[in-house]
N, C-alpha and C positions, 0 to 999 in steps of 0.2 A: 458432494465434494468431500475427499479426505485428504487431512492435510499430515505434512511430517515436515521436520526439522533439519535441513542438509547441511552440506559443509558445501558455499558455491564455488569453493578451487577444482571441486570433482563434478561438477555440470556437464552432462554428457547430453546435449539437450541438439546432436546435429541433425538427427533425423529426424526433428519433429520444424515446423515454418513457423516462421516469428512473424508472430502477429502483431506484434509489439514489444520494442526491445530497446530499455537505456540501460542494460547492465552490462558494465565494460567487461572484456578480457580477462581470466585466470591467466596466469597464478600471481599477477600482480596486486589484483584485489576488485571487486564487483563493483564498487559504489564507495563512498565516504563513510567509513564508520564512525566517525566522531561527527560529523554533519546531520542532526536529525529531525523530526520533526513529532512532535510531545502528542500523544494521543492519551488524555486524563480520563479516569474511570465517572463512573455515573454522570453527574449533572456539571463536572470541570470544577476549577475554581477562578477566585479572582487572576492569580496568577496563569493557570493555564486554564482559560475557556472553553478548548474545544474539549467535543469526546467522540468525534469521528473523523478521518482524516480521507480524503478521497482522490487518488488520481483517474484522469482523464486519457482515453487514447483512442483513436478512428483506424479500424481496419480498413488497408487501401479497397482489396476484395471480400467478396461473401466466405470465412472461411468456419470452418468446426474448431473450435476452441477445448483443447483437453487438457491443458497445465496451465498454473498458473505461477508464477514464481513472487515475492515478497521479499523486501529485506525489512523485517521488522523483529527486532532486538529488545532484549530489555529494558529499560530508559538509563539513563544516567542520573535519574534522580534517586535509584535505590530503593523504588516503591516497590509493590506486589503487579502478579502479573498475570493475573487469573482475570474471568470472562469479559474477555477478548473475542473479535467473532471477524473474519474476515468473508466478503462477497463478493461479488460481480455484480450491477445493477443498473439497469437501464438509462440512459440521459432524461433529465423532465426541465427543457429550459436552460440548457445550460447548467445546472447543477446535479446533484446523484437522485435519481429513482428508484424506484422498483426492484427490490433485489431478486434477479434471475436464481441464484445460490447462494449460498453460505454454508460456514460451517466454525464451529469455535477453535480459536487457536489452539494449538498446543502449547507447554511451557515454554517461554520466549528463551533464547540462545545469549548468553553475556558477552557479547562482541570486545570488553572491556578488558581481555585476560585470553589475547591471542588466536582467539577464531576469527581473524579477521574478516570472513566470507559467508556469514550465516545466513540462510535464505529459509522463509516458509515457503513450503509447496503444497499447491492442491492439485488432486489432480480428477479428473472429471472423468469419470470410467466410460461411461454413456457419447462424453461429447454437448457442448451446447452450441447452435450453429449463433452464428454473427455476421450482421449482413455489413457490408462493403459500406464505405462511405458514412458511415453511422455511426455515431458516439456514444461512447459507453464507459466504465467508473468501476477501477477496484478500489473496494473501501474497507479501510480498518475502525471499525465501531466499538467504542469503551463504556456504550451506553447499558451495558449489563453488568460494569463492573463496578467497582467501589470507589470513591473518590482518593483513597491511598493505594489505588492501583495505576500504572500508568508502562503504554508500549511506547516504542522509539521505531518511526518510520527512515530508516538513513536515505538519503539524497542521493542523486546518480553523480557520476566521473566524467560523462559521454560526452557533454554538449554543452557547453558555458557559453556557446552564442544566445542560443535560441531558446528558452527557458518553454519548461512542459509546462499544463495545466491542471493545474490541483483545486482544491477547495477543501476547507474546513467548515466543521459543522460547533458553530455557538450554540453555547447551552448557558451559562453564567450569565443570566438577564441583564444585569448592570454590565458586563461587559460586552456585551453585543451592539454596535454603534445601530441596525437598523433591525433591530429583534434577535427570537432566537430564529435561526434559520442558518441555510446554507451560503458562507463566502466562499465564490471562487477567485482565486490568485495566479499568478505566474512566476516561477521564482522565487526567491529570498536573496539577500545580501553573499550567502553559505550556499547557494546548491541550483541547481538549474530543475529541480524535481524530485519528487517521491520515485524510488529504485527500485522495475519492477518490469514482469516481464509476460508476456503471453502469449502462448505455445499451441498446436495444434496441428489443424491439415487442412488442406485446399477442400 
């Protein structure tokens, strides 16, 4: 997978099937930028725990998956923004598996100072197939990076009834209520979901 850094006002994304899709409409704007959710490098800390962030989403049919799109920004806390790694990875239980790909991010976009659309994209030259009905997990992983590094995953616009399924991955011992391990979540108070999208063909 090779990833690049768009502007999501110019998403030309019609001929490809959505596989999975909570990023609203150009040119009003894709998702919440100021809404995000904190992905801390190496091991987290007391404040922010996690260092991997992962959303959840089930293809209705079997389709081939070739893009992938991201809204993941710089943070707002003004950290570094180096190894970063985003995947695809299998379901194991209800939480993230097996990563099918990856690939390390590129320098993260300052959504802070007028890009209000910034999207990573990978895109999968080959194709990897995805069967129908079956769960599966893009995850942004900070576990290669440094503790004064930290990404910003922004939240979708789409759907404030029905909140997506995410899960965060605990690493700060003391702060983890049932280990280090994976929580999965639905919602926050701020967002119905990590903002994200998945592209491909029948």
């Amino acid at each position: 997978m090779t990833l690049q850094v768009v502007d999501g006002r110019s998403r030309a994304d019609t001929k490809y099937v959505k596989i999975f899709d909570n990023l609203a409409a150009p040119p009003s704007g894709t998702y919440w930028g100021e809404v995000e959710l904190i992905i801390l490098g190496g091991g987290g800390t007391s404040t922010f725990p996690d260092d991997q962030i992962a959303a959840a989403f089930t293809p209705s049919a079997n389709h081939t998956a070739t893009k992938i799109e991201v809204a993941v920004v710089q943070s707002s806390l003004g950290y570094g923004t180096s190894g970063f790694s985003l995947s695809l990875n299998q379901d194991a239980n209800g939480v993230p598996g097996k990563a099918l790909l990856s690939a390390n991010l590129p320098g993260l976009p300052n959504n802070g100072f007028g890009w209000c659309c910034a999207l990573v994209v990978g895109s999968i030259p080959s194709g990897i197939a995805l069967s129908g009905g079956t769960q599966y997990w893009v995850v942004v992983n900070g576990q290669a990076s440094q503790p004064s590094d930290a990404a910003a995953w922004d939240m979708d616009t789409t759907d404030q009834l029905h909140p997506f399924l995410d899960a965060v991955y605990c690493s700060y011992t003391i702060k983890c209520p049932n280990g280090i391990g994976w929580y999965p979540f639905s919602g926050t108070p701020f967002g119905t979901g990590a903002a994200f999208a998945v592209l491909g063909s029948s």
